[in-house]
C-alpha positions in Angstrom: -0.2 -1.4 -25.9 -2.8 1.0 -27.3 -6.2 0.7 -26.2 -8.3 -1.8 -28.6 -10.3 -0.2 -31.3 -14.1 -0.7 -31.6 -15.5 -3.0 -34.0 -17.8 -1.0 -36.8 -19.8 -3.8 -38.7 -20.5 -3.3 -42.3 -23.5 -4.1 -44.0 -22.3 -6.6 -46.5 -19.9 -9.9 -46.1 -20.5 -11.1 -49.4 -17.1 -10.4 -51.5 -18.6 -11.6 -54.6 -21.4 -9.4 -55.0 -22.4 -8.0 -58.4 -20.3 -11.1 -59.8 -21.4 -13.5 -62.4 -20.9 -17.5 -62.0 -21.1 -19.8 -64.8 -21.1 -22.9 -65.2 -20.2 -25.2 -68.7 -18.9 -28.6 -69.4 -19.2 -32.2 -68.9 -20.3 -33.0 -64.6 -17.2 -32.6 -62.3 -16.7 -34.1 -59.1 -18.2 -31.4 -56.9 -20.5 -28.9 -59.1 -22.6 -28.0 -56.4 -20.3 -27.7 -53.7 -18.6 -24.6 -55.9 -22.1 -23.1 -57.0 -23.4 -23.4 -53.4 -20.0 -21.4 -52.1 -20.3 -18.9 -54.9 -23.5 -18.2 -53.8 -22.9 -18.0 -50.6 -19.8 -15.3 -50.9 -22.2 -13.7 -53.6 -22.4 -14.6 -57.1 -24.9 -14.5 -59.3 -25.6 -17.9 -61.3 -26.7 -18.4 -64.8 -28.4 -21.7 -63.7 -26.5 -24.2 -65.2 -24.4 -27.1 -64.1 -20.7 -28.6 -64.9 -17.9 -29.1 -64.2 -16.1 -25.4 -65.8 -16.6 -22.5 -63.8 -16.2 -18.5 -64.5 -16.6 -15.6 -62.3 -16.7 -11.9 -64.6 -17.5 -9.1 -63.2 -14.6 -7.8 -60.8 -13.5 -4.1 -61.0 -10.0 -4.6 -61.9 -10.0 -7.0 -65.1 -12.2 -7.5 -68.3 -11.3 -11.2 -68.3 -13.4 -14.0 -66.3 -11.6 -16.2 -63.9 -11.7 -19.6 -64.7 -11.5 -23.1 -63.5 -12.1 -26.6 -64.1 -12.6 -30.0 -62.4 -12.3 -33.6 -63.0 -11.6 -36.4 -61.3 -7.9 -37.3 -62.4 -5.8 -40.3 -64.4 -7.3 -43.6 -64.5 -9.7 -42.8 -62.2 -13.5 -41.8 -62.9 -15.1 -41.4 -59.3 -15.4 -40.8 -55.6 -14.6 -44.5 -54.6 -11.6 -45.1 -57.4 -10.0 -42.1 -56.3 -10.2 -43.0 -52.6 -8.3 -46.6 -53.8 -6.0 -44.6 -56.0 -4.5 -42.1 -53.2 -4.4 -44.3 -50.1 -7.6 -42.9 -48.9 -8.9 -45.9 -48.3 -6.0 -47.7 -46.7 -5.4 -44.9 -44.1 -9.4 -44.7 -43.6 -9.3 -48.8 -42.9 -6.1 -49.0 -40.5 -8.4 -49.2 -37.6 -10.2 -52.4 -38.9 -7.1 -54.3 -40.7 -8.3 -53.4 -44.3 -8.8 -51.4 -46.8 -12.3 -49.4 -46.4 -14.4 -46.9 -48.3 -15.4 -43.9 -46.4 -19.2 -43.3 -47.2 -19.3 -39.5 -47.9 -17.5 -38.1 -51.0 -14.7 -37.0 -49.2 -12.4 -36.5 -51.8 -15.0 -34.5 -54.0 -15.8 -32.5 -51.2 -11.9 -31.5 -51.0 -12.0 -30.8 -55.1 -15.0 -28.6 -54.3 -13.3 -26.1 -51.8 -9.8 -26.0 -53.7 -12.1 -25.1 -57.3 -13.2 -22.3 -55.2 -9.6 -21.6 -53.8 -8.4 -21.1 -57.2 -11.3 -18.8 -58.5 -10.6 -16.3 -55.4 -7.1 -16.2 -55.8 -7.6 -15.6 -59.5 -9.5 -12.6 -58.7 -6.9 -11.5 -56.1 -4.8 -11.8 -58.9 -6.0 -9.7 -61.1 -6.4 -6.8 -58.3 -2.4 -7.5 -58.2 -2.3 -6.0 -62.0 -1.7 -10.1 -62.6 -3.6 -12.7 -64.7 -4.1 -16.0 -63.5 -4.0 -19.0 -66.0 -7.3 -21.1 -65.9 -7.2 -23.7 -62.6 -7.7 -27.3 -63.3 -8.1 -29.3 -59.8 -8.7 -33.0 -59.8 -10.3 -35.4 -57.1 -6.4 -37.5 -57.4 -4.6 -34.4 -56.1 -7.4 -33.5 -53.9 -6.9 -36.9 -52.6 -3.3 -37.0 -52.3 -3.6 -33.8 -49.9 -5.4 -35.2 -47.7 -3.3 -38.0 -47.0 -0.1 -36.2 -47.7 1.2 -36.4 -43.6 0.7 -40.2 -43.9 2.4 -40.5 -47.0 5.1 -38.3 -45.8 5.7 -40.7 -42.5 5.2 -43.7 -44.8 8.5 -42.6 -46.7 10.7 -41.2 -44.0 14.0 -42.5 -43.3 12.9 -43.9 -39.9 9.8 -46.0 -38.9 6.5 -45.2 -36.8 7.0 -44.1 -33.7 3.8 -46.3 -32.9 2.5 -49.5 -33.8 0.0 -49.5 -37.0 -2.3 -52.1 -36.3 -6.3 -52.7 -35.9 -8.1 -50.8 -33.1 -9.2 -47.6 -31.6 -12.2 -45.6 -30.0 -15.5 -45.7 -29.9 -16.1 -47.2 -26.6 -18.9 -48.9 -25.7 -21.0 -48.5 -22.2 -23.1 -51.2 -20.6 -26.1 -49.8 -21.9 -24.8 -50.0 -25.3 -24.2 -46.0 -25.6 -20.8 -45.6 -28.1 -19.1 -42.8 -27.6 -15.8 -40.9 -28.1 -12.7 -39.6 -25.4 -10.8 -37.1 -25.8 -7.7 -35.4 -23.5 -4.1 -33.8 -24.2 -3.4 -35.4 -20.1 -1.7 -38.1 -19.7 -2.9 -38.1 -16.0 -6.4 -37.4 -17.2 -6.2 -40.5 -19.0 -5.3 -42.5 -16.2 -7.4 -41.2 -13.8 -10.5 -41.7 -15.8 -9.6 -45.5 -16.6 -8.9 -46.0 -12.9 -12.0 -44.8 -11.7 -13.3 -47.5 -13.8 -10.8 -50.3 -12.5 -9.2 -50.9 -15.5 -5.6 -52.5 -14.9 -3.2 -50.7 -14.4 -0.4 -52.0 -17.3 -3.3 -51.5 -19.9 -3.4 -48.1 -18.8 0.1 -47.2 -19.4 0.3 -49.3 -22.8 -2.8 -47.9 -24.0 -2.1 -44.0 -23.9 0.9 -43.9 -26.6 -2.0 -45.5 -29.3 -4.6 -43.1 -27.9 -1.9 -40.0 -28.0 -0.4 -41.4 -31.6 -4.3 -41.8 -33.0 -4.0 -38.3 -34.9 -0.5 -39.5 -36.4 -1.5 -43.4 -37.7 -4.7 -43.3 -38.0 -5.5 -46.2 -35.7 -5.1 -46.9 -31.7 -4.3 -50.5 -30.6 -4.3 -50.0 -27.3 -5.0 -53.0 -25.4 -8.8 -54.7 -25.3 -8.9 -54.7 -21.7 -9.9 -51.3 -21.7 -12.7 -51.9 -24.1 -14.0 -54.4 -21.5 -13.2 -52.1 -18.7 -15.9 -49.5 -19.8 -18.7 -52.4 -20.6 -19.0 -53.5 -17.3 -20.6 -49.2 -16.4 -23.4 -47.8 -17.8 -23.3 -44.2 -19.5 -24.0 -42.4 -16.5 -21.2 -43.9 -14.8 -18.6 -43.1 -17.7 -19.8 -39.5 -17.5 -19.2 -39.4 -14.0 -15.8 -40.7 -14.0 -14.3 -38.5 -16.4 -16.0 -35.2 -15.1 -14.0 -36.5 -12.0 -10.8 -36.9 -13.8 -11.1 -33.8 -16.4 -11.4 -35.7 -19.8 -14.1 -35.1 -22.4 -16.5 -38.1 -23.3 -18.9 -37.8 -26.3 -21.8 -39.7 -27.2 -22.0 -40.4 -31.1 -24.6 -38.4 -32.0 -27.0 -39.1 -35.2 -27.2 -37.2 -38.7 -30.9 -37.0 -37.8 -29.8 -34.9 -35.0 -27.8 -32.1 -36.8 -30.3 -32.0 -39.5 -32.5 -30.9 -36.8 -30.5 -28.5 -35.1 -28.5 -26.9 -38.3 -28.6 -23.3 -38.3 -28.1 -23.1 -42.1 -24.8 -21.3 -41.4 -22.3 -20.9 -44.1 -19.2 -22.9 -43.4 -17.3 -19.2 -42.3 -18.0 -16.2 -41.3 -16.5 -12.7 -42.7 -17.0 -9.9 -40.5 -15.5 -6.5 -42.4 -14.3 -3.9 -40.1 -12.7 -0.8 -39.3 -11.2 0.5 -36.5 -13.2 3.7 -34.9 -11.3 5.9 -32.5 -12.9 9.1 -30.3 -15.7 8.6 -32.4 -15.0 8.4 -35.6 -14.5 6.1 -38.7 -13.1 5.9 -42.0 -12.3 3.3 -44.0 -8.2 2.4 -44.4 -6.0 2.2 -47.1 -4.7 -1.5 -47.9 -1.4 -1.4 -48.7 -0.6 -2.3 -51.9 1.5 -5.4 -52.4 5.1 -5.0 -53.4 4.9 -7.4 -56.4 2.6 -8.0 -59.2 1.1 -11.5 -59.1 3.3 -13.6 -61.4 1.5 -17.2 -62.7 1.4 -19.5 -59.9 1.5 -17.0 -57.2 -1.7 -14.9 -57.3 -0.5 -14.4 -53.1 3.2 -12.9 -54.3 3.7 -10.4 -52.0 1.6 -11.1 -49.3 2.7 -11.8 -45.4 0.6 -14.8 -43.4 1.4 -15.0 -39.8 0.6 -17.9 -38.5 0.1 -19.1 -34.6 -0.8 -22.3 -35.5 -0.2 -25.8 -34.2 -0.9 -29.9 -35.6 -3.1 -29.5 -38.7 -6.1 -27.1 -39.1 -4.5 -23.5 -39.2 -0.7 -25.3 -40.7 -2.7 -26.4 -43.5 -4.6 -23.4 -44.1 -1.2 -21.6 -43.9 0.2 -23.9 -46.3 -2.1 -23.8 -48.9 -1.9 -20.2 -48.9 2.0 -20.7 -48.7 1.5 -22.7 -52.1 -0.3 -19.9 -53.6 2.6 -17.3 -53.3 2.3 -15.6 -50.0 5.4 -15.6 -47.6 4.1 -17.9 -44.6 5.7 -17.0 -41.2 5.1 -19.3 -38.0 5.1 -17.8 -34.6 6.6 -20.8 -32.3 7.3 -21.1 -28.7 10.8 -20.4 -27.2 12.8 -23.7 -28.2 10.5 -24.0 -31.2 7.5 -26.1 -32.5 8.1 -29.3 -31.1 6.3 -31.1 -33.6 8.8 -30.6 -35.3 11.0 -33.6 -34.1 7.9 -35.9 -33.9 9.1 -39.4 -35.5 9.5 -40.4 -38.5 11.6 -37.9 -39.9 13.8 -37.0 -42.3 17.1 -35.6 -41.7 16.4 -34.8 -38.0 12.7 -33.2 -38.8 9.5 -34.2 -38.4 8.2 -35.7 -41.8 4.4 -34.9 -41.1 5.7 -31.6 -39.6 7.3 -31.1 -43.4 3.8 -31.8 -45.1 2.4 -28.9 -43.4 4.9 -26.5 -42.4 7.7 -26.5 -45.6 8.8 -23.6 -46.5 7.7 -21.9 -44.0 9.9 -19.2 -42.1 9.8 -19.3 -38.4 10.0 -16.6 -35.4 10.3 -17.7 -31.3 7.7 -15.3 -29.1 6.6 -16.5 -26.0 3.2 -15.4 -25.4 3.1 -15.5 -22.3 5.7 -12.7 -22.2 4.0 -8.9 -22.5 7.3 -8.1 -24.2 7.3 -11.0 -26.6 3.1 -10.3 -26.9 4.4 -6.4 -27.9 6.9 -7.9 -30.5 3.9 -10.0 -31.8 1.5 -7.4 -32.3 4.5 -5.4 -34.3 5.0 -8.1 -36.8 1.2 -8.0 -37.3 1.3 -4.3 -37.6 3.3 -5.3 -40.9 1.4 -8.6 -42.2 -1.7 -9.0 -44.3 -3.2 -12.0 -42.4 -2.7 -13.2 -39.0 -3.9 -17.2 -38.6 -4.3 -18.7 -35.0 -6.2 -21.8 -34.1 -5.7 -20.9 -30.1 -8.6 -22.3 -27.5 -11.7 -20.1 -26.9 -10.8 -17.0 -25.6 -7.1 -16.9 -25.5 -6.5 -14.6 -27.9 -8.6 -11.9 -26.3 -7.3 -12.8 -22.6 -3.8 -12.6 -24.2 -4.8 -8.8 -25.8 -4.2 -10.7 -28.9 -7.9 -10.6 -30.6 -9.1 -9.0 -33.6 -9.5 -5.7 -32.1 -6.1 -5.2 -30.5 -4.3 -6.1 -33.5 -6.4 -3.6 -35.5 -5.1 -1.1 -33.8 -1.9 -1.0 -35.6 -3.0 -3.0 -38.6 -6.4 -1.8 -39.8 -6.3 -3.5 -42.7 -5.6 -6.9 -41.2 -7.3 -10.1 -42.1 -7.4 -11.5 -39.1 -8.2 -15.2 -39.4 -9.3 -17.9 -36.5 -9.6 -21.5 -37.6 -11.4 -23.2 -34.5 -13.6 -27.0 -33.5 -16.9 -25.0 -32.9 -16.9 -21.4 -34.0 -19.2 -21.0 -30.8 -21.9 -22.3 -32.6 -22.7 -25.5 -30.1 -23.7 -24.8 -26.7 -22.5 -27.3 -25.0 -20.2 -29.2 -27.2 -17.2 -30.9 -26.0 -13.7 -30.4 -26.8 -13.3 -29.0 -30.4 -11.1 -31.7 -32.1 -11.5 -33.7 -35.1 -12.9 -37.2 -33.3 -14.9 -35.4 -30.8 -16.5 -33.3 -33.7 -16.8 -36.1 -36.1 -18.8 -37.7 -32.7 -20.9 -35.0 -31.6 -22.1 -34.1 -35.7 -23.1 -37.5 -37.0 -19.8 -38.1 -39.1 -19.5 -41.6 -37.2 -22.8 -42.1 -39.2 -22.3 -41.0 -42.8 -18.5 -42.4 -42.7 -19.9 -45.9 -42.8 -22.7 -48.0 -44.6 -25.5 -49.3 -42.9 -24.3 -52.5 -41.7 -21.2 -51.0 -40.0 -21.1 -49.1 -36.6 -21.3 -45.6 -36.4 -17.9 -44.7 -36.1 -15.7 -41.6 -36.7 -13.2 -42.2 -38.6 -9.2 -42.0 -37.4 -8.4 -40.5 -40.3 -7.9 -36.5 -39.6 -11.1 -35.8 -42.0 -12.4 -32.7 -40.6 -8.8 -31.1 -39.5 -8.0 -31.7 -43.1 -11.3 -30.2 -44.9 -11.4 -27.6 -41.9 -7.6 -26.4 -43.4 -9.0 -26.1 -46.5 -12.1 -24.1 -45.4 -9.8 -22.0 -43.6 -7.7 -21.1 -46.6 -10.6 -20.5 -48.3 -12.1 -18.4 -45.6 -8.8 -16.2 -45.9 -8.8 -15.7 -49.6 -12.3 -14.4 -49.5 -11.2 -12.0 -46.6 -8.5 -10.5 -48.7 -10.7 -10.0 -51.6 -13.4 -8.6 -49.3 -10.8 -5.8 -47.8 -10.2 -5.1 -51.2 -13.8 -3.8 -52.1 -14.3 -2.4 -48.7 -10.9 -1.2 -47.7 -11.3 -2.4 -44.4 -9.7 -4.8 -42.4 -11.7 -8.5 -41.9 -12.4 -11.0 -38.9 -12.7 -14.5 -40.5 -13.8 -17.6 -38.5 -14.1 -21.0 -39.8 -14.5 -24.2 -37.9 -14.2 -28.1 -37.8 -18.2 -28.1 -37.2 -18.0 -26.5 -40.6 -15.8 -28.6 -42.0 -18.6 -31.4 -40.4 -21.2 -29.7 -42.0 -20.0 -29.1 -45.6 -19.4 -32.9 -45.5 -22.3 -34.7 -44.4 -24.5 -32.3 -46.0 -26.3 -34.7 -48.7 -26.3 -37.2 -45.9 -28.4 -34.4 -43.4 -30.7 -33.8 -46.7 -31.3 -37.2 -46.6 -32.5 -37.2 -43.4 -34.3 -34.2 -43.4 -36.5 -36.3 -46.0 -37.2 -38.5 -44.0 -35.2 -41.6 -45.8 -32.4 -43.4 -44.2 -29.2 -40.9 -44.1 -26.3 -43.6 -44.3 -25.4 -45.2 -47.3 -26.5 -49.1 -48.0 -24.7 -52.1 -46.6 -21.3 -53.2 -48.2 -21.4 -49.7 -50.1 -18.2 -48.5 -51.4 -16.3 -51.8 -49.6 -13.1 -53.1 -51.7 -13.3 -56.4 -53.0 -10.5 -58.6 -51.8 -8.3 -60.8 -54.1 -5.5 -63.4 -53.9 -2.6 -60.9 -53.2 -4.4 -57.4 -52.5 -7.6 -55.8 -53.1 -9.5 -53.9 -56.0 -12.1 -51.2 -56.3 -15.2 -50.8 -58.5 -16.7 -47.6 -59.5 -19.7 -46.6 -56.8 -22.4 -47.6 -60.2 -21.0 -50.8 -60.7 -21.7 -54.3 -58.5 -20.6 -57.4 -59.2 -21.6 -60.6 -58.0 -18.1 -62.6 -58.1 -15.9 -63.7 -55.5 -12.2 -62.6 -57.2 -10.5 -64.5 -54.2 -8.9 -67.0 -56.3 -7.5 -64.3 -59.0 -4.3 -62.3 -58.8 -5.5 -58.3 -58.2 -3.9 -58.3 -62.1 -6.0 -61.2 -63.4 -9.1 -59.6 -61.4 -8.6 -56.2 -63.4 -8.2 -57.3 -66.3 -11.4 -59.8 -66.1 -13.3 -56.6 -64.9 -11.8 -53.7 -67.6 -12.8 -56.4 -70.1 -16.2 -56.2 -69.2 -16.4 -52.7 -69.2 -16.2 -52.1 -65.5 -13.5 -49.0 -64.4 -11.7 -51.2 -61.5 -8.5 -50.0 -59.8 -5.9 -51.9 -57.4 -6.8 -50.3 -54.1 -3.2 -48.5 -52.4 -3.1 -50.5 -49.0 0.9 -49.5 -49.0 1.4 -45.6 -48.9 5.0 -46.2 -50.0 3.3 -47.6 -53.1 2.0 -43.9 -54.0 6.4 -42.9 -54.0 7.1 -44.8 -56.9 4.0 -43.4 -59.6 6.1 -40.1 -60.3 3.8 -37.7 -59.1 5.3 -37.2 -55.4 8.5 -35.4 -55.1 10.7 -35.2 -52.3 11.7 -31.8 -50.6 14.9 -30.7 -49.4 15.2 -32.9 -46.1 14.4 -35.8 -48.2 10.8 -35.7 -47.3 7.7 -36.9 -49.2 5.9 -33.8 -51.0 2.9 -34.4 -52.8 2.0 -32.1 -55.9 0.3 -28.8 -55.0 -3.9 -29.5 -55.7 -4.0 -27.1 -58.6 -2.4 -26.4 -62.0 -2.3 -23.5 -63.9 -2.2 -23.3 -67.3 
């Protein structure tokens, strides 16, 4: 392997410099979220608010790129659409109901796929293409991030573990809640042992606690709940620095308010390779097709060393948007892929992230197989890994070795921290949502702090990631360098909770107020008000039909909340894919 070229950073990481934003229209979901990330890559604003955005001003086309937001059918904001798309449902499997989650989840989504569509309209146009105007709604927004549980909920086999009430945090003696976290199955039982739990509760509870990621919930037996009462949080610490498992305490929004660095959610580093002292910048190789409608990424090769969710979702969203998507998978291949349900022998949440993808076997722990890696990047426009700290460079695998055959790569790492905590624990979505204060804004007031079992951060870290990569591409094409891109789930955690840490940075109370965006339960099911509206009725005694149609005829927006996922396969707008699979519509349109 040649010798690894030398970073040269470049004065600007702004792709959208010496653009113009504007904004028009009635409100959409996430208006600021888009102007903030405009500004933030570069664009110059005109000031005013909406929900229609246009970015003029790129070398290659006359024509402003355009796109527009709303919320979606029969439904008019953040706590209808999380009833409407199951949000709700999956949020609430850990308490035995349907629940609200307290930050604006699904508009936060909307946000960061508006400004997916504006970049790739732009790369489009560099293509000698023209995008159609984007419309993204909150619904499809919604139905993304659900889209693995919807895909399990209509496979041809059932769960592979039990969906019922329960999960983490824990609570110590001295009332400390906190999360736990390991991939070990002897980790697991080593820490519970220190603390003398029994030993069949143990075994029964580390399927729930391994499933958690999958089903959104972890009924693993209360015994071990008890178990960790009886010791304070010293003792907890102790027990699992002894048997190599990560414990974190929930940590408060007040907190990260405090400690935020005001970084943006990613990081673009533009760079070109130098060798025996000199640089120049490299030619990016034009792509083979002009970008037809609906593929603004036609053309374009993603290599992707990704595993579960972050960097296969980043991957797929880019997959959606034209570019040919190619996984690198260990000898025998992913085996995710088999993980129950499925349909027609393959994984169906493995399907929601991974379709259409083609697939190549390396083993990177092979210098041969490493050598055949670094050739297929020599020939890709973006490699993707979401590998642990430090492996890629311990592996010759980092940004700099690959640029040595690939200067023009956009070389993309979708990680939990970014390296941006000292400190922090493990880098996974519960541990993240623990150490950032998502346990806080996820619920109201007169809740718990609690992170939610629903994969919220691996989800909206995918999309960052995504996002990330487009603004990459479209920054090599105004430098004509390669780029390092790095997003993270503590950006993901950041982006989201954001009005919550202005909150607190006022000094007012950060979570949201008791019983806040909480379904109101009826005779056969449950129903959902608009966040504006309150009633003071108990709609027990009424059907969920004779409750809506009491509350549309007094003005008030309600919707049935989904508490059955298969529900969401019958309203027409979820396909299914070639194994049989649940596919839910791609988040934008075109048109």
């Amino acid at each position: 392997m040649a010798p690894p070229a030398t970073p040269v950073t470049l004065r600007t990481a702004r792709p959208l410099e010496g653009l113009r934003r504007e904004s028009s229209g009635p409100p959409g979901p996430a208006d600021g979220l888009v102007t903030e990330h405009l500004r933030l890559l570069g664009a110059d604003g005109d000031g005013r608010s909406g929900g229609r955005f246009a970015l003029s001003g790129w070398r290659s086309g006359p024509e402003a790129v355009t796109a527009r937001t709303t919320w979606g059918d029969g439904v008019v904001d953040e706590a209808t659409v999380q009833a409407a798309t199951g949000v709700m449902a999956v949020h609430g499997r850990r308490d035995g109901a349907p629940r609200g989650l307290a930050v604006d989840y699904a508009a936060t989504a909307t946000g960061v796929l508006t400004v997916q569509a504006l970049l790739a309209g732009l790369l489009a146009q560099t293509r000698g293409g023209r995008l159609p105007g984007a419309h993204v709604s909150a619904e499809r927004a919604g139905l993304l991030a659900v889209s693995q549980y919807v895909a399990a909920a209509g496979a041809e086999e059932g769960e592979a573990a039990e969906l019922a009430p329960g999960g983490p945090p824990f609570r110590a003696a001295d009332g400390t809640l906190f999360e736990l976290e390991t991939l070990d199955p002897g980790g697991w039982a080593a820490f519970w042992r220190a603390l003398g739990a029994p030993e069949e509760a143990i075994r029964r509870g580390w399927r729930p606690f391994q499933f958690r990621y999958a089903t959104a919930c972890a009924p693993f037996p209360r015994v071990l709940h008890e178990s960790v009462r009886a010791f304070s949080w010293e003792r907890v610490r102790e027990a699992a620095g002894g048997a190599g498992v990560d414990v974190c305490p929930l940590s408060s929004l007040a907190r990260r308010a405090t400690e935020n660095d005001g970084a943006p959610p990613w990081e673009l580093v533009p760079h070109q390779a130098s060798y025996a002292g000199t640089t120049a910048p490299v030619d990016v190789p034009p792509a083979g097709t002009t970008a037809p409608v609906d593929a603004p990424l036609a053309g374009l090769t993603v290599l992707e060393a990704g595993r579960r969710i972050q960097a296969p979702l980043t991957a797929h969203l880019l997959g959606l948007l034209g570019a040919e998507v190619v996984r690198i998978e260990p000898p025998g291949g992913d085996p995710l892929r088999g993980m129950p349900p499925t349909c027609s022998g393959v994984s169906a949440r493995w399907l929601a992230l991974n379709r259409g993808k083609k697939a190549v076997e390396v083993d990177i722990k092979s210098a041969a197989d490493r050598e055949r890696l670094c050739e297929l990047a020599a020939g890709a426009d973006v490699f993707l890994h979401n590998w642990a700290p430090g492996k890629a460079a311990q592996l010759g695998l980092d940004h700099e070795h690959l640029a040595v055959a690939n200067p023009a790569l956009v070389y993309a790492c979708t990680s939990g921290w970014a390296g941006r905590l000292p400190g922090a624990p493990m880098g996974t979505d519960f541990m993240v949502q623990a150490r950032t204060g998502v346990g806080e804004a996820a619920r109201p007031a007169d809740e718990p702090p609690a992170p939610s079992l629903m994969t919220l951060l691996d989800v909206l870290g995918g999309l960052l990631g995504a996002e990330a990569v487009l603004a990459g591409l479209l920054l090599r094409e105004r430098t004509g360098c390669g780029v390092r891109v790095d997003s993270s789930l503590l950006g993901a955690s950041d982006v989201l909770t954001a009005p919550a840490r202005a909150r607190a940075g006022r000094g007012l109370d950060p979570r949201r107020p008791a019983g806040f965006r909480r379904p109101l339960p009826t005779a056969d099911g449950w129903i959902a008000l608009p966040d504006q509206a309150a009633i003071r009725r108990d709609l027990r005694a009424l059907s969920t039909a004779q409750a809506l149609e009491d509350l549309r005829g007094r003005g008030l927006a309600a919707v049935p909340v989904v508490t059955d996922l298969s529900d969401l396969l019958t309203t027409g707008s979820i396909s299914r894919d070639a194994h049989g699979a649940p596919a839910v519509p791609d988040p934008w349109s075109f048109a």
